[in-house]
KOLMI-413530 format. One line per field, with one value per residue: residue number from 0; x, y, z of N, C-alpha, C in turn. Coordinates in steps of 0.02 Angstrom, whole numbers, always signed. Example, Ala and Ser with C-alpha at 12.3 -4.5 7.8 and 13.67 -1.06 7.14 Angstrom:
2
pos <- c(0/1) .
n_c1 <- c(+660/+642) .
n_c2 <- c(-284/-112) .
n_c3 <- c(+390/+354) .
ca_c1 <- c(+615/+684) .
ca_c2 <- c(-225/-53) .
ca_c3 <- c(+390/+357) .
c_c1 <- c(+660/+645) .
c_c2 <- c(-165/+2) .
c_c3 <- c(+390/+394) .
//
This chain:
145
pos <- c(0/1/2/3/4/5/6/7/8/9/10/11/12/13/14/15/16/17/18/19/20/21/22/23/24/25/26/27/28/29/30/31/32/33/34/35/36/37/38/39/40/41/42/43/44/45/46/47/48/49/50/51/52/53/54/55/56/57/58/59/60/61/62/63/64/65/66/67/68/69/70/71/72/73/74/75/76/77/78/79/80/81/82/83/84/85/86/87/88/89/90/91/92/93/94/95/96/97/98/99/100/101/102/103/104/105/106/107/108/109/110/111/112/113/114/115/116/117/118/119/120/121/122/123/124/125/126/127/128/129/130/131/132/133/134/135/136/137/138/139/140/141/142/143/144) .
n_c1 <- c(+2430/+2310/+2140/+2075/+2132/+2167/+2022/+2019/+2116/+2041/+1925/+1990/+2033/+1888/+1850/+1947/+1913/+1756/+1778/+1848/+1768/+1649/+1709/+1710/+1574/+1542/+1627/+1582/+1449/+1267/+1166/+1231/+1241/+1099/+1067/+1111/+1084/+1230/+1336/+1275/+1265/+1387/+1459/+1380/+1356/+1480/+1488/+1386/+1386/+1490/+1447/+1353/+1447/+1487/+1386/+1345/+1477/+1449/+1328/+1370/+1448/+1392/+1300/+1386/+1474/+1347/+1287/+1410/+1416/+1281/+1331/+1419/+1364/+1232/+1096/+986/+934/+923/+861/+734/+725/+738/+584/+514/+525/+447/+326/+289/+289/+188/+73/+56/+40/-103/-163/-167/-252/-292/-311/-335/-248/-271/-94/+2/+43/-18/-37/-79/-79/-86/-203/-136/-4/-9/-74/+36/+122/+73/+61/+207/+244/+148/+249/+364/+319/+274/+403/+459/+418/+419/+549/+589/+524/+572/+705/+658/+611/+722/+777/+713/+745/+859/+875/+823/+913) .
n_c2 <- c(-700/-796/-766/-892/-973/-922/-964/-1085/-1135/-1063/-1123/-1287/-1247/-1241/-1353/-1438/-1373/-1399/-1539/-1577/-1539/-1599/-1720/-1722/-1716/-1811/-1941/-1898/-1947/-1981/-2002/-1947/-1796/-1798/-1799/-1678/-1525/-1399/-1493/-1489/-1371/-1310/-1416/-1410/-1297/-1221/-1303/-1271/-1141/-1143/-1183/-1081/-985/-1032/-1039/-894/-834/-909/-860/-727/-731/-790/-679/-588/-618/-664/-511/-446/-514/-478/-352/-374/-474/-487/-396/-367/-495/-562/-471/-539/-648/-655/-580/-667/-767/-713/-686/-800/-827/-754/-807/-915/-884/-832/-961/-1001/-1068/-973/-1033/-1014/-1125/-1270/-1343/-1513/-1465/-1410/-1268/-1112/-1102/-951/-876/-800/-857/-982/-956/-929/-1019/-1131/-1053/-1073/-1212/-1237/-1150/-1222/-1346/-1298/-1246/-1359/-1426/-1366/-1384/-1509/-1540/-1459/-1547/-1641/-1594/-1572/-1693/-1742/-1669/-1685/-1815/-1809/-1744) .
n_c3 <- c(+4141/+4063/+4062/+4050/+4104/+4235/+4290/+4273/+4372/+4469/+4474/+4507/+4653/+4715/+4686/+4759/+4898/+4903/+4880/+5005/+5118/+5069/+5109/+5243/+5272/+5250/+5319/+5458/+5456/+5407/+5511/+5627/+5598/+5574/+5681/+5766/+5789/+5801/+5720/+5609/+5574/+5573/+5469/+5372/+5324/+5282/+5158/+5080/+5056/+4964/+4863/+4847/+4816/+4690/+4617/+4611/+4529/+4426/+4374/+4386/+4275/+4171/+4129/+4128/+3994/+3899/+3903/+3832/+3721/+3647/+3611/+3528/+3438/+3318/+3353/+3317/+3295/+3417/+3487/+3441/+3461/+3617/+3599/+3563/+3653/+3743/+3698/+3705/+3840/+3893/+3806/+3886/+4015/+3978/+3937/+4064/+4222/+4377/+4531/+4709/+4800/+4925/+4985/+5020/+5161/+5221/+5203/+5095/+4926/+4824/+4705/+4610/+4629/+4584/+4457/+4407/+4420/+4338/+4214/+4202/+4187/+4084/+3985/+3980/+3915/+3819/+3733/+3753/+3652/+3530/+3527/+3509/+3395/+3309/+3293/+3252/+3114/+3067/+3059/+2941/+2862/+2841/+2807/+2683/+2591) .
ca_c1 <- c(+2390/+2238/+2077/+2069/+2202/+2125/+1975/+2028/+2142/+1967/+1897/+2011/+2032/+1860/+1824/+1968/+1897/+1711/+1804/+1868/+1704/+1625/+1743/+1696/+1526/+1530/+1651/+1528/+1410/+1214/+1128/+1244/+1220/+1035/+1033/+1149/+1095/+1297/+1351/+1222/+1288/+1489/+1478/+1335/+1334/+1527/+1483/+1329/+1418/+1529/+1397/+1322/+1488/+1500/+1314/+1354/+1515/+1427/+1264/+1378/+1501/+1342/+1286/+1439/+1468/+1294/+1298/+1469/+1403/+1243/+1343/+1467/+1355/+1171/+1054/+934/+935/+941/+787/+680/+737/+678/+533/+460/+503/+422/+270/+260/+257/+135/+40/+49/-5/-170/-189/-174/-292/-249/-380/-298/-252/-221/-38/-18/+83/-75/-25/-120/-51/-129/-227/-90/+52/-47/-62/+128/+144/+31/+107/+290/+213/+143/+286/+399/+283/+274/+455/+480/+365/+463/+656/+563/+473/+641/+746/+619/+601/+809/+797/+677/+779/+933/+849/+782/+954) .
ca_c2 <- c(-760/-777/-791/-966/-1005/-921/-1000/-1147/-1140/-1052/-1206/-1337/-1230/-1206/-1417/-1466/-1360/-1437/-1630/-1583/-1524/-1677/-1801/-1702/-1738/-1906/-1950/-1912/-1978/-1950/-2001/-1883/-1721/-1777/-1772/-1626/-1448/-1394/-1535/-1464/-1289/-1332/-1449/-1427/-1228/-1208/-1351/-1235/-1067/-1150/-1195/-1016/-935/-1056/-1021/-814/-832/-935/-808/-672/-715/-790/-620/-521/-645/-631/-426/-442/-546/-437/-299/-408/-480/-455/-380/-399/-585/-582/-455/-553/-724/-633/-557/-732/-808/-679/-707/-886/-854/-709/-855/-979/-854/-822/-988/-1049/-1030/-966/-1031/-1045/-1216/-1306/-1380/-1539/-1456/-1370/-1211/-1121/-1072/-909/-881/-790/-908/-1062/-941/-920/-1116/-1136/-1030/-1095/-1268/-1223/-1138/-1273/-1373/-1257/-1242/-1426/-1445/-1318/-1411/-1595/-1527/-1444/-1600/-1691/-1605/-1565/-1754/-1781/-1635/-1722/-1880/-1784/-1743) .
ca_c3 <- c(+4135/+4020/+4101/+4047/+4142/+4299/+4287/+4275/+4437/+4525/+4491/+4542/+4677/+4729/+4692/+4818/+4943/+4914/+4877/+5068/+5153/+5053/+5153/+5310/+5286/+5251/+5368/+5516/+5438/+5418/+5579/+5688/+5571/+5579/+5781/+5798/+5752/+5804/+5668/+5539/+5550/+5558/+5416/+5305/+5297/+5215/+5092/+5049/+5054/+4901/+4816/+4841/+4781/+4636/+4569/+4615/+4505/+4359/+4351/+4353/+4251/+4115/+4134/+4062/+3920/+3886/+3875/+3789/+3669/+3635/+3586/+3468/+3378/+3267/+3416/+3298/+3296/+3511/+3513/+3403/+3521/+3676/+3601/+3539/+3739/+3778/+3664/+3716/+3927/+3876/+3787/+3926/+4055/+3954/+3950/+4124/+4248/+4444/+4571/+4762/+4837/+4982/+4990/+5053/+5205/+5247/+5189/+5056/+4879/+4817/+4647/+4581/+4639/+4530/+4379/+4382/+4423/+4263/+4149/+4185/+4168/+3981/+3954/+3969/+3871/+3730/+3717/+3741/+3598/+3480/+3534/+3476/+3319/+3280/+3297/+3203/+3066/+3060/+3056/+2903/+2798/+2840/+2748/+2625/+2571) .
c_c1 <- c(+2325/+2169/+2042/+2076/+2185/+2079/+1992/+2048/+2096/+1949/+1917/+2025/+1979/+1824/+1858/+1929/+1809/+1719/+1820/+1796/+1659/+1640/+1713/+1628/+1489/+1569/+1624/+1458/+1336/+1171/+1161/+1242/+1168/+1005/+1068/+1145/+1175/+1332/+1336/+1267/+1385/+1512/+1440/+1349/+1415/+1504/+1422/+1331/+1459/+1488/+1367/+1361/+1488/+1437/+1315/+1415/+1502/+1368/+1307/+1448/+1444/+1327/+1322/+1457/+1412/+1283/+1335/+1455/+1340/+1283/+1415/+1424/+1300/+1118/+995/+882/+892/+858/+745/+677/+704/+620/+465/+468/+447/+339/+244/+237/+196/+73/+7/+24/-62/-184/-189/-215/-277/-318/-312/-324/-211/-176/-39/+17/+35/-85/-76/-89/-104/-148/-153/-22/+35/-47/+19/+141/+136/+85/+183/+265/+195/+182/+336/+384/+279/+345/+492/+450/+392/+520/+629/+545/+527/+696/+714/+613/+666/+792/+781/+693/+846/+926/+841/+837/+997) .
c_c2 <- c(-744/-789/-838/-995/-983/-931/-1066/-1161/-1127/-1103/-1271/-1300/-1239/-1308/-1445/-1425/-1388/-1535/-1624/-1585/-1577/-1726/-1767/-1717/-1827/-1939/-1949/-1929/-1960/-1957/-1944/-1806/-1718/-1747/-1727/-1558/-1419/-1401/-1497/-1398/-1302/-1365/-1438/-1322/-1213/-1237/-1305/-1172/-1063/-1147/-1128/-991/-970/-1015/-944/-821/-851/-887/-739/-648/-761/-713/-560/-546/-631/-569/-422/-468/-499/-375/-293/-432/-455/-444/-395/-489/-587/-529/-484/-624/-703/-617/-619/-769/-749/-687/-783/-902/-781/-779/-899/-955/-854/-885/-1044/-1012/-1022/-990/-1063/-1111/-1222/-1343/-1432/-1528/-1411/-1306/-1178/-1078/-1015/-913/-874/-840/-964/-995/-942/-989/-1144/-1122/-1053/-1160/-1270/-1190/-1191/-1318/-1363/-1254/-1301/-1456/-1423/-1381/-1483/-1589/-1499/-1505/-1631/-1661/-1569/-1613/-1783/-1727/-1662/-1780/-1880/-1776/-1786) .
c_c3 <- c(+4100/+4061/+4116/+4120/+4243/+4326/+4298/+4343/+4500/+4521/+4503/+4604/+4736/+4735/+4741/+4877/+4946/+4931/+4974/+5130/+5136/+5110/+5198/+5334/+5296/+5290/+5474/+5508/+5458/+5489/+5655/+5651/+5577/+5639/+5809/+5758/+5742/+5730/+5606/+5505/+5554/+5504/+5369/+5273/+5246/+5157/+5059/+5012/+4990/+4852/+4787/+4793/+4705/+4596/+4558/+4561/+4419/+4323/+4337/+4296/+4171/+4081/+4106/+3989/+3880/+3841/+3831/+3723/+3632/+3586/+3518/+3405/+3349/+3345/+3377/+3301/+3368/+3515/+3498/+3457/+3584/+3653/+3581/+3607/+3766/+3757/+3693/+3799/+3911/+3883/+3834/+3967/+4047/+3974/+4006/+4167/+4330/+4501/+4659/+4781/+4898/+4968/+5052/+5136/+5242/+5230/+5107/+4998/+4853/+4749/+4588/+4575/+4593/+4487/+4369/+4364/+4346/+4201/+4145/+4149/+4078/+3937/+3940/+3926/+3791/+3689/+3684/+3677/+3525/+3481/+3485/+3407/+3281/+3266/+3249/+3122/+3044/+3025/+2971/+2853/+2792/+2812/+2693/+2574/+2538) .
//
């Protein structure tokens, strides 16, 4: 069998057994899972545990394509792609600033924890800013043509 082909079967496999644990949840419905720790842990933790294995199965099976791919095709290309994300949360770090805060749960976020917050924040930004400016000006050579 090709790997396709076993993949494929893991994952109808792996959706009837969530489609089942689904009905199970909804079938007792939310006000008695809310008032029954028991409930919580008998029904909610498999449906979670799939979820786990799914996301463990997808990261580590990203993860060898990934590598596999690295070493198929131009590495050059792939270092220069990391080394410019890498340039850009560099970037965003510099320019965010970390000062601790109170959460509204009372709890208190540390300096460092808000510079990270920050810098994802302007990273996303920066990126999102690249993907749009790329589309756009795809758009206005594809006119041009």
């Amino acid at each position: 069998m090709t790997l396709h082909k076993i993949l494929k079967y893991l994952a109808l496999v792996l959706g009837v057994i969530g489609m089942i644990l689904l009905g199970r949840i909804i079938a007792t419905g939310d006000d008695a899972i809310k008032a029954s720790a028991d409930l919580q842990g008998s029904h909610l933790d498999p449906y979670m545990w799939i979820a786990y294995l799914v996301l463990a199965a997808v990261v580590v099976l990203v993860a060898i394509f990934v590598i596999v791919g690295l070493f198929r095709g131009n590495i050059k290309n792939t270092i220069i792609a990391i080394g410019s994300f890498l340039v850009i949360v560099i970037i965003a770090y510099v320019l965010s600033d970390g000062t601790a805060k109170e959460l509204k749960d009372g709890s208190m976020l540390s300096a460092s924890g808000d510079h990270w917050v920050g810098a994802g924040l302007i990273t996303f930004y920066i990126l999102a800013g690249i993907a749009i400016a790329s589309m756009v000006f795809s758009g206005i050579k594809k006119l041009a043509k």
